[in-house]
C-alpha positions in Angstrom: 18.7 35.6 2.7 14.8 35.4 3.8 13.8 33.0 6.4 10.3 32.3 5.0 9.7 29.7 2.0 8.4 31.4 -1.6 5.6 28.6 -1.6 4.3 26.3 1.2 5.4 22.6 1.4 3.0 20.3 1.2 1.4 18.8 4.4 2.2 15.1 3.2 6.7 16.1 3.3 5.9 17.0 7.0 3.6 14.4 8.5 5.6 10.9 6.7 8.4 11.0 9.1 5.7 11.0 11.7 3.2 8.5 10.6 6.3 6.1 10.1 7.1 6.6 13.5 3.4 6.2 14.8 2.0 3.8 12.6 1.3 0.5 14.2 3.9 -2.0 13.1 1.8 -5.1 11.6 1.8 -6.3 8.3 -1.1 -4.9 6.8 0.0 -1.1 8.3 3.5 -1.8 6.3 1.9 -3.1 3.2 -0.3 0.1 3.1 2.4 2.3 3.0 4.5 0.9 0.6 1.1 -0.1 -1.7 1.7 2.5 -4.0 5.0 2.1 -4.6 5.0 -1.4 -5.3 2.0 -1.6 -7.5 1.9 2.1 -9.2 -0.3 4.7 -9.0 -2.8 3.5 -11.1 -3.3 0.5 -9.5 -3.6 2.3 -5.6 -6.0 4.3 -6.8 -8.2 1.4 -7.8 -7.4 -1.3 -5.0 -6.3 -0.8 -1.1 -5.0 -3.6 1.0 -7.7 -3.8 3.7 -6.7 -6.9 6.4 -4.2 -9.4 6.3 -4.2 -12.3 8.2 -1.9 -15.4 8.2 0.3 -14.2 5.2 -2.9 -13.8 3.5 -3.6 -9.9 2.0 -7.3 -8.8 1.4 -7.3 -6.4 -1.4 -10.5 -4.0 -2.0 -10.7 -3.2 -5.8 -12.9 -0.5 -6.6 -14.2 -2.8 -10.0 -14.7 -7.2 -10.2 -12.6 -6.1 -12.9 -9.6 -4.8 -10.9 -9.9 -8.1 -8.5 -9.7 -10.2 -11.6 -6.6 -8.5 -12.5 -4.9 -7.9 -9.5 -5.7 -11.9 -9.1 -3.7 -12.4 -12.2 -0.7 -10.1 -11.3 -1.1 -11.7 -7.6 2.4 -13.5 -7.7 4.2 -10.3 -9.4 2.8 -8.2 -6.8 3.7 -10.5 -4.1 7.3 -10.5 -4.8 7.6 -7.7 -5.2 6.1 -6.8 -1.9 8.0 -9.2 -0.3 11.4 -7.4 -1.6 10.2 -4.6 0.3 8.3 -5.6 3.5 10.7 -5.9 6.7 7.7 -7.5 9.3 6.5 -10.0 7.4 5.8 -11.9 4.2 2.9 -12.3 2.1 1.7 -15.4 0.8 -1.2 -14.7 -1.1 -4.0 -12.2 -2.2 -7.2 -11.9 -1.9 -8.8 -9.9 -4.1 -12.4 -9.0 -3.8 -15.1 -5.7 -4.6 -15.7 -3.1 -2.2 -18.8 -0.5 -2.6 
């Protein structure tokens, strides 16, 4: 039996236990690691939670068109980010366009 891997692991396997355990606990830090898997993919890579602030999340959309979407889905999103979250809840979103 060798003691070396075929293929490397990726960097991302080794350094999640450790930004869970370094990342500031606040809201917005748990919202942006559990953004992806509460929207999708699809949706990350066009919109990023960027402050929150009194139960209210600011969302950066690449597109007015994403903002207007994400505004739609807003109360879909926010439950089920809520189901998820353990240091707080979200109330609303704000959606807006980032350069």
């Amino acid at each position: 039996m060798s003691l070396h891997r075929r293929s490397p692991r990726a960097l991302t396997e080794a350094l999640e236990p450790l930004q869970a355990a370094w990342g500031p606990e606040t809201l917005l830090a748990e919202v942006q690691r559990v953004w992806p898997s509460a929207v999708g993919e699809a949706i990350a890579a066009e919109a990023m939670p960027q402050a929150a602030r009194g139960g209210v999340l600011t969302i950066a959309c690449s597109a007015s068109v994403w903002a207007h979407e994400l505004d739609l889905m807003g109360p879909a999103i926010i439950a089920r980010l809520n189901d998820i979250l353990t240091l707080g809840q979200v109330v609303r979103l704000r959606c807006i366009t980032a350069p």
